[in-house]
C-alpha positions as a Markdown table, in Angstrom:
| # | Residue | x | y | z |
|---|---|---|---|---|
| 1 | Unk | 5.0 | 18.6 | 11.9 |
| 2 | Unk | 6.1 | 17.3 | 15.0 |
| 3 | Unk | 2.7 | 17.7 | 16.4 |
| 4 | Unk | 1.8 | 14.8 | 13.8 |
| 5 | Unk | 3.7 | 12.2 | 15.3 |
| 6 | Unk | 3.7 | 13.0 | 18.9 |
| 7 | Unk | -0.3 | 12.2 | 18.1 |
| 8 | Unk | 0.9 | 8.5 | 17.0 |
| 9 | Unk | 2.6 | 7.9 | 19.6 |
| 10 | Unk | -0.1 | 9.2 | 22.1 |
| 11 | Unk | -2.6 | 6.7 | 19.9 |
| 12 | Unk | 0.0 | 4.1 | 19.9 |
| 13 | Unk | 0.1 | 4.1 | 23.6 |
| 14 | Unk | -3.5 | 3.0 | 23.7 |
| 15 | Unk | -2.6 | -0.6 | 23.3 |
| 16 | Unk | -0.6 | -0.2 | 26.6 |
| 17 | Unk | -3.4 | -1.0 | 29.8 |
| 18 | Unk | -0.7 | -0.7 | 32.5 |
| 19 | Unk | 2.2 | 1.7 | 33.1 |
| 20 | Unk | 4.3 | -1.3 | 33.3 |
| 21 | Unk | 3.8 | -2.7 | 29.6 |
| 22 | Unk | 5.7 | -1.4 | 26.6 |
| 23 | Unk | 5.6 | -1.3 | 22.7 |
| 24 | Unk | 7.9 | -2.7 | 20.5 |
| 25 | Unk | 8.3 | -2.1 | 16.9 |
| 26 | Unk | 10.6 | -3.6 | 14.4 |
| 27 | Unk | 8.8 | -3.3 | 11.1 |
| 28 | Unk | 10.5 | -0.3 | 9.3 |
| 29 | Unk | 7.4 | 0.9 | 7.9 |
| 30 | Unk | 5.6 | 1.6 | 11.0 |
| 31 | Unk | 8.7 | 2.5 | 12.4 |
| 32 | Unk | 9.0 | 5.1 | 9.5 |
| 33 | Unk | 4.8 | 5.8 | 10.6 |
| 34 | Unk | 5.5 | 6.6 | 14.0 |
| 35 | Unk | 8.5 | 8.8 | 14.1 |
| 36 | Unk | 9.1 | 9.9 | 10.5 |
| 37 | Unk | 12.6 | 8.3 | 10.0 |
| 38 | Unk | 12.3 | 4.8 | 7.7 |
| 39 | Unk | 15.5 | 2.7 | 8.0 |
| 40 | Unk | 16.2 | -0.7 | 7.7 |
| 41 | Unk | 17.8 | -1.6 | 11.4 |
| 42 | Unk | 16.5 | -0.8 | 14.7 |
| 43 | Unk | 13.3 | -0.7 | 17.3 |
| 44 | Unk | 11.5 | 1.9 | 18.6 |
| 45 | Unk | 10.2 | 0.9 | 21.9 |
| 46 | Unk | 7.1 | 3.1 | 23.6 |
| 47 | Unk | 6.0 | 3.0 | 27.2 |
| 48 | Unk | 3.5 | 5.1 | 29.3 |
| 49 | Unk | 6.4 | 7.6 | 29.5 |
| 50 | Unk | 8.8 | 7.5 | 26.9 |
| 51 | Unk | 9.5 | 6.5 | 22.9 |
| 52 | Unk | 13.4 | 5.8 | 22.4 |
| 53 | Unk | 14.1 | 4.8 | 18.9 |
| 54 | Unk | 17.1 | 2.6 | 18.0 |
| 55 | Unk | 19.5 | 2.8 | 15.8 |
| 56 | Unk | 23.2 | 1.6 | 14.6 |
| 57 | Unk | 25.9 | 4.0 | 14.0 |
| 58 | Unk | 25.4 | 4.4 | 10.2 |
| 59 | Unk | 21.7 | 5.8 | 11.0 |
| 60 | Unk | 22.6 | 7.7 | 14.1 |
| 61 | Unk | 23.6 | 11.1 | 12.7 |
| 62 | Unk | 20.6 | 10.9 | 10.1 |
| 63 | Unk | 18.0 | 9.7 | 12.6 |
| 64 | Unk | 18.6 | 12.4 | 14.7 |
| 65 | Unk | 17.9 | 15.2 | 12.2 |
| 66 | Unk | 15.0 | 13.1 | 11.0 |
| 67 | Unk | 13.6 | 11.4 | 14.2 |
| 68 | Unk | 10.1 | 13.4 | 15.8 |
| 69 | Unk | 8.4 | 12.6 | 18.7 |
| 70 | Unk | 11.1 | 10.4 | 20.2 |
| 71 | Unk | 14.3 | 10.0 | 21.7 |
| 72 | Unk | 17.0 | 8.4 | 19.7 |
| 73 | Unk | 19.7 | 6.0 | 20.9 |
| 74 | Unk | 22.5 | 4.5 | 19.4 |
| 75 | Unk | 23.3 | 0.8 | 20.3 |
| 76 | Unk | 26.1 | -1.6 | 20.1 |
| 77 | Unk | 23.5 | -4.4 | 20.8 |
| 78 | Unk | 20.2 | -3.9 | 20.1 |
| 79 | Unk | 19.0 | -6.4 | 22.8 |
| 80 | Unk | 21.3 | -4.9 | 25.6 |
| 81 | Unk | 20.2 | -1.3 | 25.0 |
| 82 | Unk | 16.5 | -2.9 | 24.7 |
| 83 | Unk | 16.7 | -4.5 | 28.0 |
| 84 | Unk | 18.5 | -1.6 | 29.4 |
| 85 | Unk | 15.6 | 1.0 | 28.9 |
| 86 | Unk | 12.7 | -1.6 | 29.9 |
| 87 | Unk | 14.2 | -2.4 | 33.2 |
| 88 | Unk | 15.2 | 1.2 | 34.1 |
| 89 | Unk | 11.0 | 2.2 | 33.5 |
| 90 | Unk | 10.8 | -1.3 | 35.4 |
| 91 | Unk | 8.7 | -2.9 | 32.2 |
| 92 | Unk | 6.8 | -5.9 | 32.8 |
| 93 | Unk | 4.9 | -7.0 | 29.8 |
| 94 | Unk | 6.5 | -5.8 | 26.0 |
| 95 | Unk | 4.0 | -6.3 | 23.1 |
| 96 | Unk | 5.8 | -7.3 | 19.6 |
| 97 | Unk | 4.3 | -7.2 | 16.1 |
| 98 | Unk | 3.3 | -10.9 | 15.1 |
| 99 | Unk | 3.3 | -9.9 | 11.3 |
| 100 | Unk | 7.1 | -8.8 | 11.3 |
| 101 | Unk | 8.9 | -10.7 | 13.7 |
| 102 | Unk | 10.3 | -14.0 | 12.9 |
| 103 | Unk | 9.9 | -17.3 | 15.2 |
| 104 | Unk | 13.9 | -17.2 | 15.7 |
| 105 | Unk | 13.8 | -13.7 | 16.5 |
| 106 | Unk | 10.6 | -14.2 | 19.1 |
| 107 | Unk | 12.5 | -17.1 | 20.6 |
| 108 | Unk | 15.6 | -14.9 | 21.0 |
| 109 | Unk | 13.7 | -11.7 | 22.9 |
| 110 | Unk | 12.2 | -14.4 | 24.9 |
| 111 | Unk | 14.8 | -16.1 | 26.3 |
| 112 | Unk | 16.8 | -12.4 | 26.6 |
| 113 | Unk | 13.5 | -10.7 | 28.5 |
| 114 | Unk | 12.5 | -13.9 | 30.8 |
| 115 | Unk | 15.9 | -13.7 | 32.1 |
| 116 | Unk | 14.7 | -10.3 | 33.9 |
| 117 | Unk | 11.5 | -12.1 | 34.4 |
| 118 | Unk | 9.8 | -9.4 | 31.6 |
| 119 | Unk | 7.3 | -11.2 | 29.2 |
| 120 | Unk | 6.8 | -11.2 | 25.2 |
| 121 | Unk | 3.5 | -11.2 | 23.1 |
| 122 | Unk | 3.1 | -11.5 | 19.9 |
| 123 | Unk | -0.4 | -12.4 | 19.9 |
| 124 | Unk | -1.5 | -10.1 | 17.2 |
| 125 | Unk | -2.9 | -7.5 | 19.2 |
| 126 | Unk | -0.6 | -4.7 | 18.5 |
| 127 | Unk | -0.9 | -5.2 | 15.1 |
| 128 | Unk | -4.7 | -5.1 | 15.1 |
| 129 | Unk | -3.8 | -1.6 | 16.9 |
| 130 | Unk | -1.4 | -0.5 | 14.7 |
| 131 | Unk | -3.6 | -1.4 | 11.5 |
| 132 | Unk | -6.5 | 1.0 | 12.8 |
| 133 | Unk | -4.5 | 3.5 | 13.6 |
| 134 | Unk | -3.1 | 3.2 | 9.8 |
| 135 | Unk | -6.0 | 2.9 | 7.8 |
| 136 | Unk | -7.4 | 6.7 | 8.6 |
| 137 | Unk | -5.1 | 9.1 | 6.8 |
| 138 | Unk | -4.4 | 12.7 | 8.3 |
| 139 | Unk | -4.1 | 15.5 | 5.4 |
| 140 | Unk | -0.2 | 15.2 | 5.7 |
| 141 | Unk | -0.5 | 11.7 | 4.5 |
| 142 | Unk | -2.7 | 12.5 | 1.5 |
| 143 | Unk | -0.9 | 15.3 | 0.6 |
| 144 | Unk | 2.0 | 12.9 | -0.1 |
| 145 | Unk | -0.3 | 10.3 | -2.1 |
| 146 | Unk | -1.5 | 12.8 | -4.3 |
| 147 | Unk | 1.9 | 13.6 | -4.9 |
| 148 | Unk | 3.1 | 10.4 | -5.8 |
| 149 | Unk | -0.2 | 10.1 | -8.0 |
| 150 | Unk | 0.6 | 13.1 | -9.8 |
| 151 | Unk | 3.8 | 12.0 | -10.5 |
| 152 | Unk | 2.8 | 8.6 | -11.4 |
| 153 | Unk | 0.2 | 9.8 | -13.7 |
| 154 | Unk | 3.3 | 12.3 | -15.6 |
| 155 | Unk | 4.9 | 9.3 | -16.4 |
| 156 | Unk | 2.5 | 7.2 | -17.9 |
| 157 | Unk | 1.7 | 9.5 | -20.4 |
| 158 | Unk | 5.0 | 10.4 | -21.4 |
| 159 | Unk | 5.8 | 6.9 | -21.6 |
| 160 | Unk | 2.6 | 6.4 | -24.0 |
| 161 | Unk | 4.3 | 7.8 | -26.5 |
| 162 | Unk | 6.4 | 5.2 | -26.8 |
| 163 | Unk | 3.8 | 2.7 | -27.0 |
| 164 | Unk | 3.6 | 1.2 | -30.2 |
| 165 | Unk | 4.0 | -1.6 | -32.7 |
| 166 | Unk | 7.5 | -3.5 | -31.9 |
| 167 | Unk | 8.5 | -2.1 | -28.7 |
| 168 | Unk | 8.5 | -4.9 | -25.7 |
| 169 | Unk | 7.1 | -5.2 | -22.5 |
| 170 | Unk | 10.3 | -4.5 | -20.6 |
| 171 | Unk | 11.2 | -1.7 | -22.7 |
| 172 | Unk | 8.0 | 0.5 | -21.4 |
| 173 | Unk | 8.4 | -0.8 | -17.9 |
| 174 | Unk | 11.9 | 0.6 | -17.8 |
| 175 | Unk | 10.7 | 4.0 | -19.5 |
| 176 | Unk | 8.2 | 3.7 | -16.9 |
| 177 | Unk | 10.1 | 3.8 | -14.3 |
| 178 | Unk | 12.7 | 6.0 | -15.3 |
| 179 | Unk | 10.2 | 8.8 | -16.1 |
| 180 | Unk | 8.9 | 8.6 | -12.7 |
| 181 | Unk | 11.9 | 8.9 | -10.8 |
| 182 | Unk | 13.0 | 11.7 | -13.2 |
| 183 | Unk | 9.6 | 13.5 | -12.4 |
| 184 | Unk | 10.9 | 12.8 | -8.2 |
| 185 | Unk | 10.1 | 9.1 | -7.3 |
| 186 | Unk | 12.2 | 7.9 | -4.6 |
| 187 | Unk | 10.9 | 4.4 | -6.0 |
| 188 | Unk | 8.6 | 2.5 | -8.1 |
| 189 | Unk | 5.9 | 1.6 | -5.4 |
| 190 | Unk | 5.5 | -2.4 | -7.3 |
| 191 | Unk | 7.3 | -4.2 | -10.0 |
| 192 | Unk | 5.6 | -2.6 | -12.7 |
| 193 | Unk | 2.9 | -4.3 | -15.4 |
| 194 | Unk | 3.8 | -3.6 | -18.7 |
| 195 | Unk | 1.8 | -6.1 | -20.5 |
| 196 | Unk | 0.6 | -7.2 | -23.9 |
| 197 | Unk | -1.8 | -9.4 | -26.3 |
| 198 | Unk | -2.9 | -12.7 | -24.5 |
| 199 | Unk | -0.7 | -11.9 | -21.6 |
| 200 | Unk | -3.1 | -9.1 | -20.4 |
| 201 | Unk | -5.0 | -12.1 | -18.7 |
| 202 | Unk | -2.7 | -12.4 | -16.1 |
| 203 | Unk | -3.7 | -10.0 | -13.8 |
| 204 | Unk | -0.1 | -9.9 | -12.6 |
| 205 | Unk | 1.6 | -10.4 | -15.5 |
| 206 | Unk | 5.4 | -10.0 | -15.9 |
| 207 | Unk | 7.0 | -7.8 | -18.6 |
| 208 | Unk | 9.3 | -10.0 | -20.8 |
| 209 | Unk | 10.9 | -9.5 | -24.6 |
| 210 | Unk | 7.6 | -10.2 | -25.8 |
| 211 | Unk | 6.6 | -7.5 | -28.5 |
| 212 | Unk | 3.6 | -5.1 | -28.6 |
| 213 | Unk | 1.8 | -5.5 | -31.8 |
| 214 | Unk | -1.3 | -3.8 | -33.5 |
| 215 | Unk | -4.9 | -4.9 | -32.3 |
| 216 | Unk | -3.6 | -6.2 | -29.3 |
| 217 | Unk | -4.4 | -4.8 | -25.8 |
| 218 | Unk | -1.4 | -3.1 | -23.3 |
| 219 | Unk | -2.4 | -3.0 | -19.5 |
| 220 | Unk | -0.3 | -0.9 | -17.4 |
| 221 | Unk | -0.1 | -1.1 | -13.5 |
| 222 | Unk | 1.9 | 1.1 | -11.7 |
| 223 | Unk | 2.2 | 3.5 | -9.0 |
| 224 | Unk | 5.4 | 5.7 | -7.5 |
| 225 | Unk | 6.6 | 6.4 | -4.1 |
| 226 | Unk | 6.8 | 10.0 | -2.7 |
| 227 | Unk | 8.2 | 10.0 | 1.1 |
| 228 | Unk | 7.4 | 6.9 | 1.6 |
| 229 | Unk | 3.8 | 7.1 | 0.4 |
| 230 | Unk | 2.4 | 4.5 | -2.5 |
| 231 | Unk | 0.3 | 5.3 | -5.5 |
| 232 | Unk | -1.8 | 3.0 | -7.2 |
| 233 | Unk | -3.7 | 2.6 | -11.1 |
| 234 | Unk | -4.7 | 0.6 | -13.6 |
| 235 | Unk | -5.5 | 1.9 | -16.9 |
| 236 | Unk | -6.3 | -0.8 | -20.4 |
| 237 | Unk | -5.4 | 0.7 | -23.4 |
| 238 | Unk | -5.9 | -0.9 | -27.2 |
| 239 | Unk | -3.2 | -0.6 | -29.8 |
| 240 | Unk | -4.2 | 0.7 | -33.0 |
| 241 | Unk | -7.2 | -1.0 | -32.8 |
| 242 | Unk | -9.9 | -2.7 | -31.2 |
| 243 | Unk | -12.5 | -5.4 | -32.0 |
| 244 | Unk | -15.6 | -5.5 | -30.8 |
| 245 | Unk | -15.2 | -8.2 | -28.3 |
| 246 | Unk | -12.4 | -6.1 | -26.9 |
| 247 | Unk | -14.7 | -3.1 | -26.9 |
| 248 | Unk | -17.6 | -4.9 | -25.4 |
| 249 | Unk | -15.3 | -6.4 | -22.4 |
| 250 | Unk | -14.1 | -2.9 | -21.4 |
| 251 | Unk | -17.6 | -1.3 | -21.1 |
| 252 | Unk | -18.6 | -4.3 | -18.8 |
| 253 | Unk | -15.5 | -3.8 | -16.7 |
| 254 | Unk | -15.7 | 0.4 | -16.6 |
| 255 | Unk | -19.7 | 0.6 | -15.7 |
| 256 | Unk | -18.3 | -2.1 | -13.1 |
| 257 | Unk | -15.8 | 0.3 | -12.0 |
| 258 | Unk | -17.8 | 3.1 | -12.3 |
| 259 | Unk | -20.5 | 2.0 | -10.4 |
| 260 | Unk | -18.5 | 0.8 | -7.5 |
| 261 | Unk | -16.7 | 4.4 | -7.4 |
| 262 | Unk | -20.2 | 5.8 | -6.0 |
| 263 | Unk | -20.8 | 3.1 | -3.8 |
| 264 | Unk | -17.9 | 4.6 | -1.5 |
| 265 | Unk | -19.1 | 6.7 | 1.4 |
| 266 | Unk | -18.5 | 6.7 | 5.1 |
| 267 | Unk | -20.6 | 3.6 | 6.4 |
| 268 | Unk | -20.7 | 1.6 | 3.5 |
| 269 | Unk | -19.4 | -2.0 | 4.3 |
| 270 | Unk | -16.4 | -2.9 | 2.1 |
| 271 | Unk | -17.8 | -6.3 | 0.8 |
| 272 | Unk | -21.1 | -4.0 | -0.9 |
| 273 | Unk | -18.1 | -2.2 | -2.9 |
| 274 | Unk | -17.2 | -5.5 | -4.1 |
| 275 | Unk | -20.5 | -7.0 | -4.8 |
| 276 | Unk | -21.8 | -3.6 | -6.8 |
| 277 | Unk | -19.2 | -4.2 | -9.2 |
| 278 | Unk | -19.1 | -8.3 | -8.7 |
| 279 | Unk | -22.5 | -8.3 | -9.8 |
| 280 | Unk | -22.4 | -6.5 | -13.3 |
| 281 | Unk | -19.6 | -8.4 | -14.2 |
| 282 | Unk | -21.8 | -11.8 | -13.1 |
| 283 | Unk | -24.3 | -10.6 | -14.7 |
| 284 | Unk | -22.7 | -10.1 | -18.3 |
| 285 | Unk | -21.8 | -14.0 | -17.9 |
| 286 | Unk | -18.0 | -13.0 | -16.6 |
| 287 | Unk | -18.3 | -13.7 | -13.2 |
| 288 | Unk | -15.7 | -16.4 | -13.2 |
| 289 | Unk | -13.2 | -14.4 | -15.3 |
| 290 | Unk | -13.0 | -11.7 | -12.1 |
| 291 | Unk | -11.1 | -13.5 | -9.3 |
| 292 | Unk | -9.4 | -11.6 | -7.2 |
| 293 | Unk | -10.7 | -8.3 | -5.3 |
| 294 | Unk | -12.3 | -5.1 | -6.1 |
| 295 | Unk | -9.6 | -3.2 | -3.8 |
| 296 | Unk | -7.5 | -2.7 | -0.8 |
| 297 | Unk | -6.4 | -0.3 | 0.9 |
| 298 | Unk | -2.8 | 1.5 | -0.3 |
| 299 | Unk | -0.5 | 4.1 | 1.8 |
| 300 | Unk | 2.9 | 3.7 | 3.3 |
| 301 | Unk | 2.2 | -0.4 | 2.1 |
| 302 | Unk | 0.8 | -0.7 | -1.4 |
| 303 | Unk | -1.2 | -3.8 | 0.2 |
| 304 | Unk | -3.0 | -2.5 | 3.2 |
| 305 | Unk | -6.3 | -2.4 | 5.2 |
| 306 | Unk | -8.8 | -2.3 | 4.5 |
| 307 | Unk | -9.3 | -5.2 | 1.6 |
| 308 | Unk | -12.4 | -4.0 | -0.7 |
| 309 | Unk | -13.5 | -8.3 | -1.2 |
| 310 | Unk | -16.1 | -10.7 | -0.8 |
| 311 | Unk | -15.2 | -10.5 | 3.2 |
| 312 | Unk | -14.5 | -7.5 | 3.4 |
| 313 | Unk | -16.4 | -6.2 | 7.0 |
| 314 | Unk | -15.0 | -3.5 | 7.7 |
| 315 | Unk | -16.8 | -0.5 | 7.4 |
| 316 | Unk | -15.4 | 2.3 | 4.8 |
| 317 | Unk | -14.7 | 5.6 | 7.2 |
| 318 | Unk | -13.6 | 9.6 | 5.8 |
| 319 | Unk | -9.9 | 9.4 | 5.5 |
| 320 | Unk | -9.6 | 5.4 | 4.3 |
| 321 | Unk | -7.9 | 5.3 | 0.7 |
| 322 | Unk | -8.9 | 2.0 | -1.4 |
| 323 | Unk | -8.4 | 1.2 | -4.9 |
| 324 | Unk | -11.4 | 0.2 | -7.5 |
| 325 | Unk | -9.8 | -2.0 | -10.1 |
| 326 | Unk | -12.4 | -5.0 | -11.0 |
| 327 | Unk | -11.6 | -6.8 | -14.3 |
| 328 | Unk | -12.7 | -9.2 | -16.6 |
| 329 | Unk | -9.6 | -11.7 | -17.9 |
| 330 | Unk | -10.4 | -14.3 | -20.9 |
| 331 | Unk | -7.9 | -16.7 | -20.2 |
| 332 | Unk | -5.2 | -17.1 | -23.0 |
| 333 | Unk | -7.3 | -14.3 | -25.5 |
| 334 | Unk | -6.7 | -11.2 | -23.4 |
| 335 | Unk | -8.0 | -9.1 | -20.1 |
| 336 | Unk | -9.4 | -5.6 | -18.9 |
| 337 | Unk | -8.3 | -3.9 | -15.7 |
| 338 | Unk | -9.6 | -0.4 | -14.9 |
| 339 | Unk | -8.1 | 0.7 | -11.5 |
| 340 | Unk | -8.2 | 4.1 | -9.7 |
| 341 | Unk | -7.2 | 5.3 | -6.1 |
| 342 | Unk | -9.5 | 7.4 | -3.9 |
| 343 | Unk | -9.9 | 8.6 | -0.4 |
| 344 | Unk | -13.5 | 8.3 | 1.5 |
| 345 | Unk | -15.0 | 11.7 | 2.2 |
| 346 | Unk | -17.7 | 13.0 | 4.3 |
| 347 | Unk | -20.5 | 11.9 | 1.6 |
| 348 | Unk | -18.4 | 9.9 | -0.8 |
| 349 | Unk | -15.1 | 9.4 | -2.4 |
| 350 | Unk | -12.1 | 11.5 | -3.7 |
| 351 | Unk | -10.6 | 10.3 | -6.9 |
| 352 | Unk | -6.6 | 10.7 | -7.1 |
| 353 | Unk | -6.7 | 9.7 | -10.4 |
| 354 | Unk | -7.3 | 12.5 | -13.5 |
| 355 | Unk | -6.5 | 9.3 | -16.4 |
| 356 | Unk | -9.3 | 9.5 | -18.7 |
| 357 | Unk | -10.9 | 5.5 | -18.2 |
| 358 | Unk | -13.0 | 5.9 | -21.8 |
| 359 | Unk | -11.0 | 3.2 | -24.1 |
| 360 | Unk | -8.4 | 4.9 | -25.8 |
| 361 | Unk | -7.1 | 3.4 | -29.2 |
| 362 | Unk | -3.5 | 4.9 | -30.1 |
């Protein structure tokens, strides 16, 4: 396993030109990326020759047995140990992440570094970097998504058996939630959609009291966290029964979804995904009720690159995972999300999800 992050670093590293320039990451999930330890205070700084991770006292002991590919330091004060190491490798240049670092904390590491005349950018190239190093997943990564898929998937069909007539929103979502980290969730990887009846037009509804009641339709968004890793689905189901408006609306958003899920193959830009599903839903007259995108990328961020839209350029590559989830929502009457996670193969797409997407009446 070790082998698997020593490889991030060495990519990592390819951002650094000059043996005089250095890496420095604060985000906690790329921290977590690059040396398999995820905790909530520190830096992990990378040069030419070294990668020393930082950490307080409460993490030292765990980061130790947890920490690959790295060193692993304990500080008093984070800047003092910082500027410690980069003027004993006699750094010149240190490259922040513009994302994760806030304009008091930029101004801080400036002032500290220009006192040893050593420079800070945070011009959004380390990111870029960092984000296509991401967005290709190595077998270890999927193995863990599949995992949390498998246990997401567990859950939601335990918790459809409590799906009926008179239970609320916030009642499933918690059953949700609970079954999931029963089944080995470390965490829910979003707040959870448990929605009913008109609400299911919001495509991000919240759950509330409000009551599931017969004919109506329930939408359910969820996903778990396994080490780290996110899951992602959608699935639309009716409640006792269905009319055939309601019926109607799904097929348009599952031949959508459908069709876009064999679109996906190495080459393919992202914004065709979109537009192959874009354009049945336009041309069944709904093509203002779908607003947002077709996808995005999900993995140790449920939110990640690449973003399956309208502008979406970049092109879809073997080991990217994206979601398909395009839906039709009829403002204040109801709305239909169909959503399933897959990773890009060598000549198309592998589906995490084993849900059935045919409507199902319970």
């Amino acid at each position: 396993m070790s082998e698997i992050f020593d490889l991030r670093i060495k990519s990592l590293r390819g951002v650094l030109a000059e043996k005089s320039e250095a890496a420095l990451i604060t985000n906690e999930v790329n921290i977590g990326y690059f040396t398999g330890f995820f905790h909530s205070e520190g830096a992990l700084l990378v040069t030419q020759e070294s990668a020393v991770l930082f950490v307080d006292f409460r993490y030292f002991e765990a980061a130790q047995q947890k920490a690959q590919g790295c060193k692993v330091v304990c500080f008093q004060r984070l800047s003092e140990s910082l500027l410690q190491q980069l003027t004993a490798e006699a750094v010149a240049c240190v490259y922040a992440e513009a994302n994760y670092m806030t304009v008091n904390r930029f101004d801080f590491y400036q002032k500290k570094l220009g006192g040893q005349k050593i420079s800070l950018i945070a011009d959004g190239r380390l990111d870029t970097h960092i984000g296509n190093i991401r967005i290709i997943k190595d077998q270890s990564e999927l193995d863990k998504i599949a995992k949390a898929q498998s246990i997401a998937e567990q859950a939601y069909l335990e918790m459809l058996n409590y799906l009926k007539p008179g239970v609320s929103e916030r009642a499933l979502a918690a059953r949700l939630e609970y079954e999931m980290k029963l089944r080995g969730a470390e965490d829910i990887s979003f707040d959870l959609i448990t929605i009913t009846g008109k609400k299911t037009s919001l495509p991000h509804g919240v759950p509330s009291d409000a009551l599931v009641r017969g004919g109506d339709f329930f939408t359910c968004d969820f996903g778990a966290v396994y080490e780290g890793y996110h899951s992602d689905t959608t699935r639309t189901v009716a409640v006792g029964s269905a009319t055939d408006e309601m019926k109607q609306i799904y097929a348009v958003v599952l031949r959508a979804q459908l069709a876009a899920l064999t679109a996906i193959r190495p080459g393919v830009k992202c914004s065709d995904v979109d537009k192959t599903a874009r354009d049945i839903i336009k041309s069944e007259g709904y093509g203002d009720c779908f607003g947002h995108s077709t996808g995005h990328g999900v993995g140790l961020d449920i939110h990640e690159l690449p973003f399956v839209s309208t502008r979406g350029d970049t092109l879809l590559r073997e080991g990217m995972v994206i979601t398909d989830e395009p839906g039709i929502y009829l403002p204040n009457r109801f709305g239909v999300r169909i959503e399933d996670m897959v990773c890009v193969t060598e000549n198309g797409c592998h589906n995490f999800v084993t849900l059935p997407k045919e409507l199902l009446i319970l």
